[in-house]
GUMARVEX-844652 format. One record per residue (C-alpha): z, y, x. Coordinates in steps of 0.5 Angstrom, whole numbers, padded with zeros to 4 digits, always signed. Layout:
! residues N
ZYX/...
***
This chain:
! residues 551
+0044+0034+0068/+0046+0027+0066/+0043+0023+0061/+0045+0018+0058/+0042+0013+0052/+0044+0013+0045/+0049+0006+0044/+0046+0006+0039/+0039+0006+0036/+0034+0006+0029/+0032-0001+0029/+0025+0003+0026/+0024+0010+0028/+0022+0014+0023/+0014+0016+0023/+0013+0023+0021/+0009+0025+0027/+0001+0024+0028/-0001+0018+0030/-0006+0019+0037/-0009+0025+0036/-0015+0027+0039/-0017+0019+0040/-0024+0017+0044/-0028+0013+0043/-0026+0005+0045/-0027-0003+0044/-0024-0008+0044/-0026-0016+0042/-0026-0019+0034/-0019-0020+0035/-0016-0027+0036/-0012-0030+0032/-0005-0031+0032/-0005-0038+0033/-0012-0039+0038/-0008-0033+0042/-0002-0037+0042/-0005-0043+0044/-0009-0040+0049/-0002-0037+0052/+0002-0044+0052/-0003-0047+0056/-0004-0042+0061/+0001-0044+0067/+0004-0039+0071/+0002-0038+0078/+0006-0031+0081/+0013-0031+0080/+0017-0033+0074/+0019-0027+0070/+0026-0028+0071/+0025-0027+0079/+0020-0022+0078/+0022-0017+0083/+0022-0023+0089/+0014-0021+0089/+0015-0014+0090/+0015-0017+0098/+0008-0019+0098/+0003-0015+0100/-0003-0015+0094/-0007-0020+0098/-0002-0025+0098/-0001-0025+0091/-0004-0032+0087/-0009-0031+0082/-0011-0038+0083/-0010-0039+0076/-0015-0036+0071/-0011-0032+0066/-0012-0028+0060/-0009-0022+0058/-0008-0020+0050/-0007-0013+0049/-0005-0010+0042/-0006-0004+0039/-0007+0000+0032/-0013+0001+0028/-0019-0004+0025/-0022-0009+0028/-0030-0008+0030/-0036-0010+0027/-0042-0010+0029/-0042-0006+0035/-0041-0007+0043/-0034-0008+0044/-0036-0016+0045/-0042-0014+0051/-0037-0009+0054/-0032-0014+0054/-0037-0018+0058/-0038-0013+0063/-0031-0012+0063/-0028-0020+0064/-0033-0020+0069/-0030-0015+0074/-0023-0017+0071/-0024-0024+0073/-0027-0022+0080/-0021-0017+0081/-0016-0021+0079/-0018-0027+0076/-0016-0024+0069/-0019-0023+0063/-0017-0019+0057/-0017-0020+0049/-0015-0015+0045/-0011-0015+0039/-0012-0011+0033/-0006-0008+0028/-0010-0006+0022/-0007+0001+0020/-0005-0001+0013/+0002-0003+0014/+0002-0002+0021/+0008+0000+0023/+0012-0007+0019/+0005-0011+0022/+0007-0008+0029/+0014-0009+0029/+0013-0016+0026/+0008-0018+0031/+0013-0017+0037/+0019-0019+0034/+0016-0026+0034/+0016-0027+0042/+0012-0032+0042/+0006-0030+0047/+0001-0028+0042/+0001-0021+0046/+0002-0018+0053/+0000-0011+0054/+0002-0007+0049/+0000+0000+0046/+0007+0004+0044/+0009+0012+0043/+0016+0013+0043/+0015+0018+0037/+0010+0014+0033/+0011+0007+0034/+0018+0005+0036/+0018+0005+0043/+0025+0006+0044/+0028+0002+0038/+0024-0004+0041/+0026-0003+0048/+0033-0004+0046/+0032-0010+0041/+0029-0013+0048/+0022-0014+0045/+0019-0011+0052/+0020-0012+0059/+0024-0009+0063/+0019-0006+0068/+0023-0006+0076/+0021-0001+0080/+0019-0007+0086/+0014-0010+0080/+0011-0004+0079/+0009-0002+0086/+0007-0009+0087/+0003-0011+0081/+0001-0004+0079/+0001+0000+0085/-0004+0005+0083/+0000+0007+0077/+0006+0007+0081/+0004+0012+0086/+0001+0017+0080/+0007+0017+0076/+0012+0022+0079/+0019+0020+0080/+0022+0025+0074/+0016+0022+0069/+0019+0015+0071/+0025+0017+0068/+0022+0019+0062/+0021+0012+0061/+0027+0010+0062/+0032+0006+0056/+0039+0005+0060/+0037+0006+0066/+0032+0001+0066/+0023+0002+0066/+0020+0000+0059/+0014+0004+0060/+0007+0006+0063/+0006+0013+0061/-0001+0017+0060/+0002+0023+0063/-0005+0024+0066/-0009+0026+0061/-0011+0033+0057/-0008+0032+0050/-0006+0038+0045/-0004+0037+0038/+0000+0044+0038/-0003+0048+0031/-0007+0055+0030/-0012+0058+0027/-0019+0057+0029/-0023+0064+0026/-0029+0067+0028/-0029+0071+0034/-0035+0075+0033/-0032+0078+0026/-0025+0079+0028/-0028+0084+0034/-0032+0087+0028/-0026+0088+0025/-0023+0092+0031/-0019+0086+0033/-0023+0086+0041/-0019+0082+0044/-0019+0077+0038/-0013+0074+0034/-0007+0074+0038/-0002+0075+0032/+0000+0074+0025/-0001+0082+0024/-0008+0081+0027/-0009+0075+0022/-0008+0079+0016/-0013+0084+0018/-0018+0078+0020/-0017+0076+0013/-0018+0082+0010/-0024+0084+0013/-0028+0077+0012/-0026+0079+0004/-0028+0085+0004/-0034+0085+0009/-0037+0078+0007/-0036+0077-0001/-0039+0070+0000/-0035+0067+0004/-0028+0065+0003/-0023+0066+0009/-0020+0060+0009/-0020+0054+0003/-0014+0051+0003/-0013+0045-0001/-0004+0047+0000/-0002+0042+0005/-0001+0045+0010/+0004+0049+0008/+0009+0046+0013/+0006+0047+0019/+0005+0055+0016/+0012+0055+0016/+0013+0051+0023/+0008+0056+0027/+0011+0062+0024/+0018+0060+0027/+0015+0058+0034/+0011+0064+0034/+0017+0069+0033/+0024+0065+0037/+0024+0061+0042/+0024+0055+0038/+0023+0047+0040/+0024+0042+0035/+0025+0035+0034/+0021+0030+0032/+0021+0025+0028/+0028+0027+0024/+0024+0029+0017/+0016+0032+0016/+0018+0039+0017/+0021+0039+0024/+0027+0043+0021/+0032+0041+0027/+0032+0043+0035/+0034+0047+0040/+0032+0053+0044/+0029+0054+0050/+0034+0057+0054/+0039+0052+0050/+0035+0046+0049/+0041+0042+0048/+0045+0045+0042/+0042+0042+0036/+0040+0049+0030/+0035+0049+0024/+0032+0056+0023/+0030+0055+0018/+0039+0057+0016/+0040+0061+0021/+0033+0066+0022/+0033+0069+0014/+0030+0075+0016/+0024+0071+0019/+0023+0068+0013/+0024+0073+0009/+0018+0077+0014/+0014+0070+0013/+0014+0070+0006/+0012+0078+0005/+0006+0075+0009/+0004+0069+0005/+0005+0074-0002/+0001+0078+0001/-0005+0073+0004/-0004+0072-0003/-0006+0078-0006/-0011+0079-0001/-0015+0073-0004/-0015+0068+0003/-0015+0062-0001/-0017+0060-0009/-0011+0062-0014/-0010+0054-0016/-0010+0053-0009/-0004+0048-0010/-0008+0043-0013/-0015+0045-0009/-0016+0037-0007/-0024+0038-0007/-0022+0042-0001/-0027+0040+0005/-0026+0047+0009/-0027+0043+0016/-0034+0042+0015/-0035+0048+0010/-0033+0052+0017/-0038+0048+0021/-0044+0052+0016/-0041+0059+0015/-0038+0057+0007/-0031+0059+0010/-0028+0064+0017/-0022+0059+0019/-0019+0053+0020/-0012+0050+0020/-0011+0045+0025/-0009+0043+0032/-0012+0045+0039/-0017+0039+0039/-0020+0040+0033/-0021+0046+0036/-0025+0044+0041/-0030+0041+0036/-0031+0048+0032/-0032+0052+0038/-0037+0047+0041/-0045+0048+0038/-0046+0041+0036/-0052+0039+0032/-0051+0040+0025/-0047+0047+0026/-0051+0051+0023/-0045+0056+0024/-0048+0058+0031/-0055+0060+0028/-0052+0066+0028/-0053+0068+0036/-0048+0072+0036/-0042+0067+0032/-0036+0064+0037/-0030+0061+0035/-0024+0064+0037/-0016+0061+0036/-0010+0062+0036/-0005+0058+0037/+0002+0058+0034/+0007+0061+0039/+0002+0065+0042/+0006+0071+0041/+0012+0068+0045/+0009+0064+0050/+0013+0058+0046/+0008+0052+0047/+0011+0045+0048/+0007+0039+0051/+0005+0034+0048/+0011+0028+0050/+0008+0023+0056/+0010+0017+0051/+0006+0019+0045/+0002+0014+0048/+0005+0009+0053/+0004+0001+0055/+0009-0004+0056/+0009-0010+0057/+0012-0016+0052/+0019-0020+0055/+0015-0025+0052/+0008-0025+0056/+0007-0032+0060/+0004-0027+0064/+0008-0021+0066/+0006-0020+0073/-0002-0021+0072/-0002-0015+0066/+0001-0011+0070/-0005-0012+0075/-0010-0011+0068/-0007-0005+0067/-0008-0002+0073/-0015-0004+0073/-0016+0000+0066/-0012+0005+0068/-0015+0007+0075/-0020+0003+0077/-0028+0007+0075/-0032+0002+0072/-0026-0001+0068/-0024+0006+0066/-0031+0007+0064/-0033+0001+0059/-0026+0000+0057/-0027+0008+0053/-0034+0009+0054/-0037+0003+0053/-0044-0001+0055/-0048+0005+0060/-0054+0007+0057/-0052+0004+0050/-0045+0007+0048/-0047+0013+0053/-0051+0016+0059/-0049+0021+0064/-0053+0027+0064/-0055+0031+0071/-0048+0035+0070/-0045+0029+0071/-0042+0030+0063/-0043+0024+0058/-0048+0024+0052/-0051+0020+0046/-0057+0016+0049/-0063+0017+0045/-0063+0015+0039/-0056+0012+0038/-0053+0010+0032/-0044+0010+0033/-0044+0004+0028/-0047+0000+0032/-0048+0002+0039/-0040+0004+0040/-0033+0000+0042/-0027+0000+0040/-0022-0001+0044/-0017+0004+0041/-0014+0005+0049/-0010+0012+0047/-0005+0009+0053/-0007+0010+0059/-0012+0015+0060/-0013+0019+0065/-0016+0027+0068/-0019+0025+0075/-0023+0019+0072/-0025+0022+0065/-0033+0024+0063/-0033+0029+0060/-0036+0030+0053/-0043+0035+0054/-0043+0036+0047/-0037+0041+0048/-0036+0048+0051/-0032+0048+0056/-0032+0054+0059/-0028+0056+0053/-0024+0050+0052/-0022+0050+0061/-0020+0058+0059/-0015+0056+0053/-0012+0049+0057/-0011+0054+0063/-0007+0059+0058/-0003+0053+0055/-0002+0050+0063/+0001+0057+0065/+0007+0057+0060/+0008+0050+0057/+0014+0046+0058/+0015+0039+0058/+0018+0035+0050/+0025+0035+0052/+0026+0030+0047/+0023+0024+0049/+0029+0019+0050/+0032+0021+0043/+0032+0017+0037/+0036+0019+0032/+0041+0014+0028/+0040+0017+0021/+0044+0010+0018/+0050+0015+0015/+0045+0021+0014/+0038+0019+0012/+0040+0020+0005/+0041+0027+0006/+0036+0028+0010/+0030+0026+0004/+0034+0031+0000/+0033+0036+0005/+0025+0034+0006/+0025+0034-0002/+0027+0042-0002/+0024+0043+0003/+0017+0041+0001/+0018+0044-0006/+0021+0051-0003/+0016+0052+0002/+0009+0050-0003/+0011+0056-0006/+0013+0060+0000/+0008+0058+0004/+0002+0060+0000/+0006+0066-0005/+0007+0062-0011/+0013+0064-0012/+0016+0069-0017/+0021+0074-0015/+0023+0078-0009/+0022+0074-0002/+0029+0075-0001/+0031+0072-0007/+0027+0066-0006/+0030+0065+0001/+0036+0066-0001/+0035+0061-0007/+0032+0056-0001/+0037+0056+0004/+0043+0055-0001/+0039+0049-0003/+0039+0047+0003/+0046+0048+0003/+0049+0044-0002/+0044+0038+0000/+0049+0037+0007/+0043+0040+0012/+0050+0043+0016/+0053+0035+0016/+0046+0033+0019/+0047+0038+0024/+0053+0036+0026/+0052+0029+0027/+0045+0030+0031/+0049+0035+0035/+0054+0029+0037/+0048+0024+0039/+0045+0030+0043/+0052+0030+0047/+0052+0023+0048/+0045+0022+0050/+0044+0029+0054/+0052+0031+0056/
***
């Protein structure tokens, strides 16, 4: 299929996703200041080619590249800045191996997460060097909109397979693509690194077996009969202490476990716009089209209700701490996505929950029922290099060290060995004795190039459970078709703050059986309300994007 780019594109994407989800530990430096790292950059001298004749370098072989000059390398990511941890003496370490390597060595620049975005955006938009590497997401933290405003380099293919080889060869052809705006490279994907952020239930196993359900909960159906055995068989335990947010993903993981729905990101909280598997590029909203869906959905939700799943004020539950209540046996399940999963099901110190021999951790995840499952999009996290950067060419090399080198790989996620971390005789990564996170820690925030063939994994999880899940979701995943498109809502975002309005006030009371009346009669008052706010315009004018960046 041809693709081809919006013409014209948000200056600010609208942030509705999750920012780095399923995060490691990392490090960084106390970040320099803005005019420290500007004068630092200002009187570095260019030794390789000039930006504008980058790609002439792509003729020389990697000996043959000049780092005679030493250079540092400012890389920018979100989060606060350490105090008092191991990010300086891992950043040490690290400048050594840089220097010696590359003769590099590389500062990080932290953006606070208060205001992020606007800090961000302005960061970049200054163009005066401050920055080089840049940690980016196309869904999160307007990868594309700054691509287009010119804030990051264009990224050749000669450049990359000269500067940045390793991540070159190891990034396919149709992933390359993925990182394309107008035909040209902006960014390095992480597209090498397990990541599920896909929703579902975290139940106890062992009681859903109890409960006649041998296989485990593999349905909405089988959740209801989990509940009303927990309820039932188990008095002191509440099935599942919402605090009555979750009210969209419910709704969400409802309608993906029953049609072959993929929503867009990014247009409102409620992912309410999408295609269809086998349709991915005709724009629909299921939540107009599939009412004998909802109606099922909301007869569910009364009956969760009824049966005492949560409290009765659950809509205005904010003492709600049901994760941890889960981790000590107080609760039966947990809303979240995969990665939390693979905490609660791991025998962690402090969960109590596994005092009971017998306790395991189920999940199911939405879209079981359908083998509907979306990957997480490869540009979630992704590195571009600043267009303004003195030095280009060298990031790139910096980069490719992180990113693919083992010993960088590992101080930079991990840390100092034998303060942040240890390997034990399986070769899995462990606290040593005695350590303290606060001070023995980094923070280095590196969600933009991690990489499977070089990770450690962490002993403290069960993976003989977690590999078995991943397998499952490998078998039937597809790729987030979506990556590229970020929509122009200047003429509709009125209407679509109306809609999420609706939405959010429809689906609270939906999601956790709060409504009076027949479920019929509160989905049909629910969609004519979308109705009236314009949701067929906003359809509309997503379907004229769509075919003009994908027909």
């Amino acid at each position: 299929m041809k693709k081809k780019l919006l013409a014209t594109l948000l200056s600010a994407s609208m942030v509705m996703g999750i920012a780095a989800c399923g995060s490691s530990d990392g490090g960084a430096t106390t970040p320099a200041s803005t005019d420290t790292a500007n004068t630092e950059t200002q009187t570095q001298t260019q030794t390789t080619t000039d930006t504008t004749t980058a790609d002439a370098g792509s003729q020389e072989t990697a000996s043959a590249i000049d780092t005679s000059e030493h250079v540092v390398i400012t890389y920018m990511t979100t989060g606060g800045a350490p105090e008092g941890n191991m990010t300086d003496e891992m950043l040490s370490q690290l400048n050594a191996i840089l220097t010696e390597k590359v003769n590099a060595e590389l500062e990080i620049y932290y953006i606070d997460w208060t205001d992020y975005l606007s800090n961000y955006n302005l960061t970049l938009a200054r163009m005066d060097g401050t920055v080089d590497l840049v940690g980016t997401a196309s869904d999160w933290l307007d990868a594309w909109p700054n691509a287009k405003n010119g804030a990051f380099l264009e990224l050749s293919e000669d450049m990359l397979k000269t500067y940045a080889p390793k991540t070159w060869e190891s990034v396919s052809p149709e992933h390359w693509d993925l990182c394309k705006y107008d035909g040209n490279i902006y960014l390095m994907p992480e597209d090498n690194y397990a990541q599920w952020t896909n929703h579902g239930y975290a139940y106890r196993l062992d009681w859903a077996k109890e409960a006649g359900l041998a296989d485990g909960v593999k349905s909405w159906e089988d959740l209801t009969t989990y509940f009303k055995y927990v309820k039932e068989t188990y008095p002191d335990v509440i099935p599942w202490d919402s605090d009555g947010t979750q009210y969209g993903q419910m709704v969400s993981g409802w309608i993906v476990s029953h049609s072959n729905y993929v929503p867009i990101d990014g247009i409102n909280s409620g992912a309410m716009w999408g295609g269809k598997k086998d349709d991915l590029y005709t724009v629909y909203s299921p939540f107009m089209t599939d009412t004998d869906s909802l109606v099922e959905y909301a007869k569910m939700m009364k009956e969760w209700d009824e049966i005492g799943v949560w409290k009765t004020d659950v809509l205005n539950n904010t003492a709600s701490d049901n994760r941890e209540d889960y981790k000590i046996g107080r609760v039966a399940a947990e809303q979240h996505h995969t990665q939390t999963w693979t905490d609660l099901c791991s025998h962690k110190d402090g969960y109590t929950i596994y005092d009971d021999p017998n306790a395991e951790t189920g999940f199911f995840y939405f879209g079981e029922e359908t083998g509907n499952i979306v990957a997480l999009s490869i540009t979630h996290g992704a590195m571009a290099v600043s267009a303004a950067s003195k030095n280009p060419e060298r990031a790139l090399m910096v980069y490719d060290l992180l990113r693919n080198d083992p010993e960088c790989y590992r101080l930079i996620n991990y840390g100092v060995e034998g303060v942040s971390y240890e390997i034990d005789e399986n070769g899995m990564r462990k606290n040593p004795e005695g350590y303290d996170g606060n001070t023995d820690g980094i923070t280095t925030n590196f969600w933009w190039g991690r990489n499977d063939d070089l990770e450690l994994k962490d002993s403290t999880l069960n993976w003989d459970a977690i590999n078995k899940l991943y397998a499952e979701y490998d078998k039937i995943k597809i790729d987030y078709p979506y990556g590229q498109f970020v929509p122009n809502v200047d003429d509709i975002q009125s209407k679509i703050e109306n809609i999420n309005d609706i939405h959010t006030t429809y689906m609270k009371q939906i999601s956790f059986g709060k409504y009076q009346g027949s479920a019929e009669d509160i989905v049909a008052e629910y969609q004519a309300a979308l109705e009236k706010a314009g949701i067929a315009d906003v359809t509309a004018e997503l379907q004229r994007q769509f075919d003009e960046l994908y027909k």
